[in-house]
C-alpha positions in Angstrom: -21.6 11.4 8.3 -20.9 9.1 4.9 -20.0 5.8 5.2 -16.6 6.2 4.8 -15.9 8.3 7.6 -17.9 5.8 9.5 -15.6 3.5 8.6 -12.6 5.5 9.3 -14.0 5.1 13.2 -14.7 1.2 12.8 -11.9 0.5 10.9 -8.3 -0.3 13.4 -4.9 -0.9 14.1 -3.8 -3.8 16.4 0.2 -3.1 17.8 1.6 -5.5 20.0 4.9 -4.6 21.8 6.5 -7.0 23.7 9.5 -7.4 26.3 10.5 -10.7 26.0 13.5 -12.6 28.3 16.3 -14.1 26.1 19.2 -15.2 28.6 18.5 -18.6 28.0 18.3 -21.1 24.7 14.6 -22.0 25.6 13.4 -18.1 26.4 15.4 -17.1 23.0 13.5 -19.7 21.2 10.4 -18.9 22.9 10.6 -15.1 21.4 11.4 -16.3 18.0 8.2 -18.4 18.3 6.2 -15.1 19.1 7.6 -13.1 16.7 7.1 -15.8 13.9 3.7 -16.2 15.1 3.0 -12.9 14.5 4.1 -12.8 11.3 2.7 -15.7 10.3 -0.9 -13.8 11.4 -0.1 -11.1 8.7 1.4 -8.6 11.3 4.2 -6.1 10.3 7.2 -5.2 12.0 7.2 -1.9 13.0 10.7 -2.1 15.1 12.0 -5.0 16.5 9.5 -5.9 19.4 6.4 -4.0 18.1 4.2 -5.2 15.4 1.4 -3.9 13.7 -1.9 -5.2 12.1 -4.9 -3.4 10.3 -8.3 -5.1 11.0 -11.7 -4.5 9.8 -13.2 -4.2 13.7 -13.9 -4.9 17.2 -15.1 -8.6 16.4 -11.7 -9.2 14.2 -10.2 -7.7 16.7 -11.4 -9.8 19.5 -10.8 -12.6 17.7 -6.7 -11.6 16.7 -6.8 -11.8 20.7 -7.5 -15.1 21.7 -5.2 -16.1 19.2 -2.3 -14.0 20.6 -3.3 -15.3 24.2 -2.9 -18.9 22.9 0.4 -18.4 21.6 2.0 -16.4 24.5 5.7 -17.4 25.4 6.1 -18.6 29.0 7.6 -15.5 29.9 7.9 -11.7 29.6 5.6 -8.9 29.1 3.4 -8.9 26.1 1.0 -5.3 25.7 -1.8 -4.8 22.7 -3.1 -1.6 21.4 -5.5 -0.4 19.3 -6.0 2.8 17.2 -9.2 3.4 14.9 -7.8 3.9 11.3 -8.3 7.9 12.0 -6.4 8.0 14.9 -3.8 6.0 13.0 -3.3 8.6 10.3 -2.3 11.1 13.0 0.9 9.3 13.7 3.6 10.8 13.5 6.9 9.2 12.9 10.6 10.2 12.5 13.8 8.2 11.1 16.7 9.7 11.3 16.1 13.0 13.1 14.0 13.5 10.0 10.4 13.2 10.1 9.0 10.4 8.1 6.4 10.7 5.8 2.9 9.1 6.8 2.0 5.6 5.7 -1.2 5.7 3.4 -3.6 3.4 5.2 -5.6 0.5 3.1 -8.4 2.3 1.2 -10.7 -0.7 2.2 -10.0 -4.5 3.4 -8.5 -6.6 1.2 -10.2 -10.5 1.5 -8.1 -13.4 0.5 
């Protein structure tokens, strides 16, 4: 195996999809917050209450999640998931009753 399909296999996808209450001015706040936060940690909306984040592996990973769990709203459901990079560019996705075509995932991590 080369190093790049190793890679491919270490290499993920964080989503987090989240069912957040918004009846009231605090829990509507609350959700904005989230969302913001998410942002803010270099996620990208993928529809409106699922987000998506490339990371370079299960200790990035890991630590994306104790981050999430310290900025949890008070209320609602909050689910992560996570896809190797080659599981990732097996999705399929459709717009439109058309099928989309697939997003070309990073050729290698990008530091800043």
């Amino acid at each position: 195996m080369t190093l790049t399909q190793l890679n491919s296999y270490r290499l993920m996808w964080i989503f987090v999809m989240f069912d957040l209450p918004v009846t009231t001015r605090a829990q509507s706040r609350a959700a904005t917050k989230f969302r913001q936060y998410l942002l803010d940690e270099g996620f990208e909306k993928s529809q409106f209450s699922v987000y998506a984040r490339f990371c370079s592996g299960k200790e990035q990973f890991e630590a994306y999640m104790r981050r999430i769990e310290d900025n949890l709203p008070g209320s609602g459901d909050v689910h992560v998931l996570t896809f190797t990079d080659k599981q990732y560019e097996n999705i399929v996705r459709f717009s439109g009753q058309r099928r989309k075509r697939q997003k070309k995932n990073p050729g290698q991590l990008a530091l800043f």
